[in-house]
mmCIF file of the C-alpha atoms, coordinates in Angstrom:
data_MODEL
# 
_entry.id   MODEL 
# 
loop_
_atom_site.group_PDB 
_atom_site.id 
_atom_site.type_symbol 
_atom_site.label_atom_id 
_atom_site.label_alt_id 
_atom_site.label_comp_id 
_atom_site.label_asym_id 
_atom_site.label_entity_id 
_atom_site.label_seq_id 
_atom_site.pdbx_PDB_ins_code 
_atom_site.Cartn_x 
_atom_site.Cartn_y 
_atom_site.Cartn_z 
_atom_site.occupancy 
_atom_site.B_iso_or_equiv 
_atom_site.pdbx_formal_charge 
_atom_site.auth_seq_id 
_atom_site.auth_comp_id 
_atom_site.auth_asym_id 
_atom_site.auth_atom_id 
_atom_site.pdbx_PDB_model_num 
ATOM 1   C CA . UNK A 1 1   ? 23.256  19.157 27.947 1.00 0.00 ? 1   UNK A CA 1 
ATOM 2   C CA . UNK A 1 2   ? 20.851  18.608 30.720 1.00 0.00 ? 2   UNK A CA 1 
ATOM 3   C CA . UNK A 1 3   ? 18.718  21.459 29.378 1.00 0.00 ? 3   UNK A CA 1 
ATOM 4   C CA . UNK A 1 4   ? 18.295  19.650 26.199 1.00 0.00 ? 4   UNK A CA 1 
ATOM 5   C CA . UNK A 1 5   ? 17.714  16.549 27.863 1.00 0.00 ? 5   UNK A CA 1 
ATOM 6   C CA . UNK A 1 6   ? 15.255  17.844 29.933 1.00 0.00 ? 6   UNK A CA 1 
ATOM 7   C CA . UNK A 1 7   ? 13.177  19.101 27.001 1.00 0.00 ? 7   UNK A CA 1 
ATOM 8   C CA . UNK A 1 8   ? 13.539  16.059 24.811 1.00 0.00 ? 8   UNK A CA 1 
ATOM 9   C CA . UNK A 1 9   ? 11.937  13.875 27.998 1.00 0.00 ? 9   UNK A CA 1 
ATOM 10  C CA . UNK A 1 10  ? 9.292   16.938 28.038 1.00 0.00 ? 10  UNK A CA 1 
ATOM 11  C CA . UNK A 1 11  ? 7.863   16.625 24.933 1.00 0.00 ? 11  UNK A CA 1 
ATOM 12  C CA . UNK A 1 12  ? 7.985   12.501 23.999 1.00 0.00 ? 12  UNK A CA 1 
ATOM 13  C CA . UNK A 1 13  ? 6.048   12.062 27.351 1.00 0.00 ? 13  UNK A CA 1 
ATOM 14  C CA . UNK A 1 14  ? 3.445   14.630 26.554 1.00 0.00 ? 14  UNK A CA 1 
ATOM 15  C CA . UNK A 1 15  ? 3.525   12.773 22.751 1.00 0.00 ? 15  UNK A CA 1 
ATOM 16  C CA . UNK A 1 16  ? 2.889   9.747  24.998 1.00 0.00 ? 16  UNK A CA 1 
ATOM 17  C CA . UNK A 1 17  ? 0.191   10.980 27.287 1.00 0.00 ? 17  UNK A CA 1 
ATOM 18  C CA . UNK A 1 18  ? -1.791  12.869 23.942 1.00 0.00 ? 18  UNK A CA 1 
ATOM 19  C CA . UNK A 1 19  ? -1.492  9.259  21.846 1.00 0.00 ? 19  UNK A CA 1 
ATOM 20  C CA . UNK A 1 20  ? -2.306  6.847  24.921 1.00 0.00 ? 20  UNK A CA 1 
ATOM 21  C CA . UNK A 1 21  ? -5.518  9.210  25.813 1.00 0.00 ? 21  UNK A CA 1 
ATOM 22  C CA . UNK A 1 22  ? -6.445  9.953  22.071 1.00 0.00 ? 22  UNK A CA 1 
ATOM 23  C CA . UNK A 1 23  ? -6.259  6.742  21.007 1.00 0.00 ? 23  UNK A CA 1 
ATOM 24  C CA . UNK A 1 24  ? -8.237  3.844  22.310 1.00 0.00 ? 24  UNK A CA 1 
ATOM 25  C CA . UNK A 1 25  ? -5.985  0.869  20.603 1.00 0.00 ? 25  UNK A CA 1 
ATOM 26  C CA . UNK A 1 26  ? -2.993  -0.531 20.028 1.00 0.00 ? 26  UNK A CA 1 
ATOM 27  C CA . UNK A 1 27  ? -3.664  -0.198 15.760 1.00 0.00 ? 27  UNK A CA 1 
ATOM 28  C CA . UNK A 1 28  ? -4.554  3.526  16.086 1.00 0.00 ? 28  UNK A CA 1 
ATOM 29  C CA . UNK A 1 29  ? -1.689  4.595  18.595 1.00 0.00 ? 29  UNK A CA 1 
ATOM 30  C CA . UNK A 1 30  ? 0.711   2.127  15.790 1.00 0.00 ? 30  UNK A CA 1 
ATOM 31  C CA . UNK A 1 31  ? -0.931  4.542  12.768 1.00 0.00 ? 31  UNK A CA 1 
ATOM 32  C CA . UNK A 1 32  ? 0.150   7.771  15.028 1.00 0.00 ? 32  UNK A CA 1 
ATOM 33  C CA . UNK A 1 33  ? 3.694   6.209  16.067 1.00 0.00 ? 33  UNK A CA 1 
ATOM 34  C CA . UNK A 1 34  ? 4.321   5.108  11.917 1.00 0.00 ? 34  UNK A CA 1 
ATOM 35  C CA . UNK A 1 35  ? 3.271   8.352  10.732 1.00 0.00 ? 35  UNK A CA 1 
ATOM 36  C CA . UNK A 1 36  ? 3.962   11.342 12.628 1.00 0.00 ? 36  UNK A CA 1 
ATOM 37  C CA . UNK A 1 37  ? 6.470   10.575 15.388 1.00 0.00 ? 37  UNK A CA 1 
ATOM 38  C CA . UNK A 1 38  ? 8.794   8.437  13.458 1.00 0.00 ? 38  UNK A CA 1 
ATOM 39  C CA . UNK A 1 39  ? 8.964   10.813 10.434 1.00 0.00 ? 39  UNK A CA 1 
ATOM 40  C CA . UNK A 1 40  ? 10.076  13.776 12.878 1.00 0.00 ? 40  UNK A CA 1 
ATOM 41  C CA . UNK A 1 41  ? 12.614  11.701 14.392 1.00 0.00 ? 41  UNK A CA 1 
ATOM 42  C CA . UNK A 1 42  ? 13.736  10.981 10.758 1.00 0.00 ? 42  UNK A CA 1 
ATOM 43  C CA . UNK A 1 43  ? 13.318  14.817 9.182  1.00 0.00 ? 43  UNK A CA 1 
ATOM 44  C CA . UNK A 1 44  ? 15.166  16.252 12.267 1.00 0.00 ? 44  UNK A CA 1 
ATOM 45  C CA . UNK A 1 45  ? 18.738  15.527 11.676 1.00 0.00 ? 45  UNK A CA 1 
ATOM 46  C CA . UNK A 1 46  ? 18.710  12.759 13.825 1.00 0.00 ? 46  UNK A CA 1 
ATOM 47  C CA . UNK A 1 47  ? 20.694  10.362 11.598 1.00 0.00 ? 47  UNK A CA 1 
ATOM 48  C CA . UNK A 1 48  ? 22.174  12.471 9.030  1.00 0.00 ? 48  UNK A CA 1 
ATOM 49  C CA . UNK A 1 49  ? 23.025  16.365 8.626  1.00 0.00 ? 49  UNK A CA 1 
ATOM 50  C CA . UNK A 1 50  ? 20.592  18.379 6.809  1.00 0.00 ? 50  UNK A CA 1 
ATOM 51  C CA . UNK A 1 51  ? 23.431  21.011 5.578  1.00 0.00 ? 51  UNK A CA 1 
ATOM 52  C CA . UNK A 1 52  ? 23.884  18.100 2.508  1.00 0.00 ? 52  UNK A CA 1 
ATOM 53  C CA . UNK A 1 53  ? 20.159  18.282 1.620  1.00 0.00 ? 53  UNK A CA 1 
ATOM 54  C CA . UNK A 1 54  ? 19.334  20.304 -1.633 1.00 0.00 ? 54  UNK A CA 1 
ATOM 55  C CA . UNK A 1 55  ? 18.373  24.222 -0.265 1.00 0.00 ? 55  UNK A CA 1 
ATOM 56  C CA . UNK A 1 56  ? 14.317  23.191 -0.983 1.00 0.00 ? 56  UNK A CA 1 
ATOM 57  C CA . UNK A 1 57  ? 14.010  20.452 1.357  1.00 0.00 ? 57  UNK A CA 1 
ATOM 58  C CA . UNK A 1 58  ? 16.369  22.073 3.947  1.00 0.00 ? 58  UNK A CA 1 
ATOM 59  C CA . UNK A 1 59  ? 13.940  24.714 4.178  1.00 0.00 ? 59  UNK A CA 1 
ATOM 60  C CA . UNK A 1 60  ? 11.332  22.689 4.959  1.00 0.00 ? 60  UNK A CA 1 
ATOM 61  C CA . UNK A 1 61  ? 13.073  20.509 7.604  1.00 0.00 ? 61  UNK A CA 1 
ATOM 62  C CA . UNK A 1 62  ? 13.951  24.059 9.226  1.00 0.00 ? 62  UNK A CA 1 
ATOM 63  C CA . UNK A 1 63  ? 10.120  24.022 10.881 1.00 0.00 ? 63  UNK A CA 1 
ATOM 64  C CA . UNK A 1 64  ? 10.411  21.225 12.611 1.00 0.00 ? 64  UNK A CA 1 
ATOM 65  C CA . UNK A 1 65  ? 10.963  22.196 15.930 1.00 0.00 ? 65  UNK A CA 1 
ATOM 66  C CA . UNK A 1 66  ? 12.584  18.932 17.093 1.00 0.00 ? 66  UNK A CA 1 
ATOM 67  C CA . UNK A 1 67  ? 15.157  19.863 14.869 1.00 0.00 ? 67  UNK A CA 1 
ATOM 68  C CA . UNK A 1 68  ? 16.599  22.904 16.553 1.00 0.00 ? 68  UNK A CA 1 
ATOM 69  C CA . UNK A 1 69  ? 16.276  20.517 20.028 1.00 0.00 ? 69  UNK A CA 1 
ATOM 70  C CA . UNK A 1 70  ? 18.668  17.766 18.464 1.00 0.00 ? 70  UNK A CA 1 
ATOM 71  C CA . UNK A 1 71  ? 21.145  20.467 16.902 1.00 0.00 ? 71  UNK A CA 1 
ATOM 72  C CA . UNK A 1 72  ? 21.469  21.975 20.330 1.00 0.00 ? 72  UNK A CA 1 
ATOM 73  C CA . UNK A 1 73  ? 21.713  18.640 22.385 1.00 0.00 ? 73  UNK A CA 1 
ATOM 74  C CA . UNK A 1 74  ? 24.316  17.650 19.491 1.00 0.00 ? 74  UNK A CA 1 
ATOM 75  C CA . UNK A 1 75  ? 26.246  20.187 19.944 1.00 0.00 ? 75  UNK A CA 1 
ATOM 76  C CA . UNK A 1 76  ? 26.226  21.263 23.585 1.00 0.00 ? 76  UNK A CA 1 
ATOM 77  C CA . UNK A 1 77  ? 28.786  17.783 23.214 1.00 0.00 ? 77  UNK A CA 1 
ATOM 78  C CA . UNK A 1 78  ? 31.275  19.572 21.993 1.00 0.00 ? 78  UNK A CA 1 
ATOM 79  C CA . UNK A 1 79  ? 32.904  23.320 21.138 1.00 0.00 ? 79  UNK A CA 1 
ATOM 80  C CA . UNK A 1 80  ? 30.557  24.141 18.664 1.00 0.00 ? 80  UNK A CA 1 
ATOM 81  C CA . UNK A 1 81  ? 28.032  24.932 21.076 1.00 0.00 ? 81  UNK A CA 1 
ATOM 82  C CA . UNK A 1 82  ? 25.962  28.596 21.064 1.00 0.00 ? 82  UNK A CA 1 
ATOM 83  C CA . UNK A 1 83  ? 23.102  29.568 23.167 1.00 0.00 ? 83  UNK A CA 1 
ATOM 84  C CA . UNK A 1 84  ? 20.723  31.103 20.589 1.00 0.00 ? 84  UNK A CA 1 
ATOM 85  C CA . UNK A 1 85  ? 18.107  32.837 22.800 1.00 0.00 ? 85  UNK A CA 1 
ATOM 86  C CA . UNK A 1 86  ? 15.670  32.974 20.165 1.00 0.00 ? 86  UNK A CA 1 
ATOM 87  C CA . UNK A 1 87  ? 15.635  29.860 19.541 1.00 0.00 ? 87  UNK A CA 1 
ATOM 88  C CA . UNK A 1 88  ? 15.284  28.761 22.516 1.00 0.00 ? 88  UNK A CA 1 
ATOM 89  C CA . UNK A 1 89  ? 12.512  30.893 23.361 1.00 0.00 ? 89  UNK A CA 1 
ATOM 90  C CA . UNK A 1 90  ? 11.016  28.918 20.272 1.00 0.00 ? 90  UNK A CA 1 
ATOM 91  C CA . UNK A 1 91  ? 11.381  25.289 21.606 1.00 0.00 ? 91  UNK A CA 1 
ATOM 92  C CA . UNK A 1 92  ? 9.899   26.440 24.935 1.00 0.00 ? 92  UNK A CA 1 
ATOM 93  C CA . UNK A 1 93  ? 7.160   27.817 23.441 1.00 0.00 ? 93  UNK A CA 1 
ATOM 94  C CA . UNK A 1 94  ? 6.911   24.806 21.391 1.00 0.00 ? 94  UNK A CA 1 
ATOM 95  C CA . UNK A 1 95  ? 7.235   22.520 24.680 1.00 0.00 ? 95  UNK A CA 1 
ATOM 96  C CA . UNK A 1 96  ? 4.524   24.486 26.405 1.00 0.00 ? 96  UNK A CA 1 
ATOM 97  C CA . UNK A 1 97  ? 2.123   24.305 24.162 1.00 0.00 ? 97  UNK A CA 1 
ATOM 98  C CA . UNK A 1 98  ? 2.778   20.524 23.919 1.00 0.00 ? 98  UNK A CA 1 
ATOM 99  C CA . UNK A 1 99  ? 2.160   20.624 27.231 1.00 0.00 ? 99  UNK A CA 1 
ATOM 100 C CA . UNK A 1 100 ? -0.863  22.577 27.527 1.00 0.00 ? 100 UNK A CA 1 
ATOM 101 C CA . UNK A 1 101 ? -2.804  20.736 25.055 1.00 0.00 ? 101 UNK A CA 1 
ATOM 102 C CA . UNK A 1 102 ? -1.884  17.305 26.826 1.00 0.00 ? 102 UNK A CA 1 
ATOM 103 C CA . UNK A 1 103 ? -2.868  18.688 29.758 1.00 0.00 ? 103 UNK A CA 1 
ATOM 104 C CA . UNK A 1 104 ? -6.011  19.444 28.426 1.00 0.00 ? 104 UNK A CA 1 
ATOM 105 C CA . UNK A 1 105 ? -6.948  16.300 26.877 1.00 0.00 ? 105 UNK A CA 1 
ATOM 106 C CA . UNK A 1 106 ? -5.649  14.714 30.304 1.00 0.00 ? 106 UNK A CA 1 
ATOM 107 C CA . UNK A 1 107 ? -7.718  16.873 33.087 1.00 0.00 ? 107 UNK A CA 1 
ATOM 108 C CA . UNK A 1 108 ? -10.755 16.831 30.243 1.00 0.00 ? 108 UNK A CA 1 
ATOM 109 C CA . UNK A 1 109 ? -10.707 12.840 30.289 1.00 0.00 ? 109 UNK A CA 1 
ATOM 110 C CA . UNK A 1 110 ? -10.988 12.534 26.344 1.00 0.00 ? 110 UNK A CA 1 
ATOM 111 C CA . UNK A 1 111 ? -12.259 9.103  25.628 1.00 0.00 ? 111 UNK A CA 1 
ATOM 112 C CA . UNK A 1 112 ? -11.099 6.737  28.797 1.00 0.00 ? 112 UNK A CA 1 
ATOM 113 C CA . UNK A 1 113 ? -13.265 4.394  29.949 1.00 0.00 ? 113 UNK A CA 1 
ATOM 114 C CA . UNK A 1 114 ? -15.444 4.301  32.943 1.00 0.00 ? 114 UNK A CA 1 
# 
């Protein structure tokens, strides 16, 4: 659970930190919110179960990474829980290089102000 957790707080503060450096105002870091963050909160299972989509779109939906992060936070709840080392070695690597390319734009000082 914790694991999970952890992750999840990983990667929407890096999202944070890229968008608040990246973007110099409120409109632009909006755009970036409206159409990238809150369709992978939406296309990851979050609200509904992708095992009822049609076998087309649940293909797709199978890339996002975020998905495989709410399935196992979901599920470390109860007794369906698994520890699929792959996949988990695929989130991290996700999560890292999240993380690297934040920390990039953050020790390069992309576009703040003087």
């Amino acid at each position: 659970f914790f694991y999970y957790l952890f992750l999840v707080i990983i990667f929407f503060s890096c999202l944070g930190c890229f968008v608040g450096i990246i973007f110099n105002s409120w409109d632009s870091q909006s755009t970036f919110s409206s159409f990238f963050v809150a369709p992978i909160n939406f296309l990851s299972g979050t609200f509904f179960s992708i095992n009822y989509l049609p076998d087309n779109f649940k293909a797709i939906l199978l890339y996002n990474p975020y998905y495989y992060v709410v399935s196992f936070f979901r599920n470390s709840f109860n007794d369906q829980f698994s520890f699929n080392f792959i996949q988990n070695i695929f989130i991290l690597l996700f999560i890292l290089i999240t993380l690297m390319i934040t920390s990039f734009v953050f020790f390069k000082g992309f576009k703040i102000i003087k």
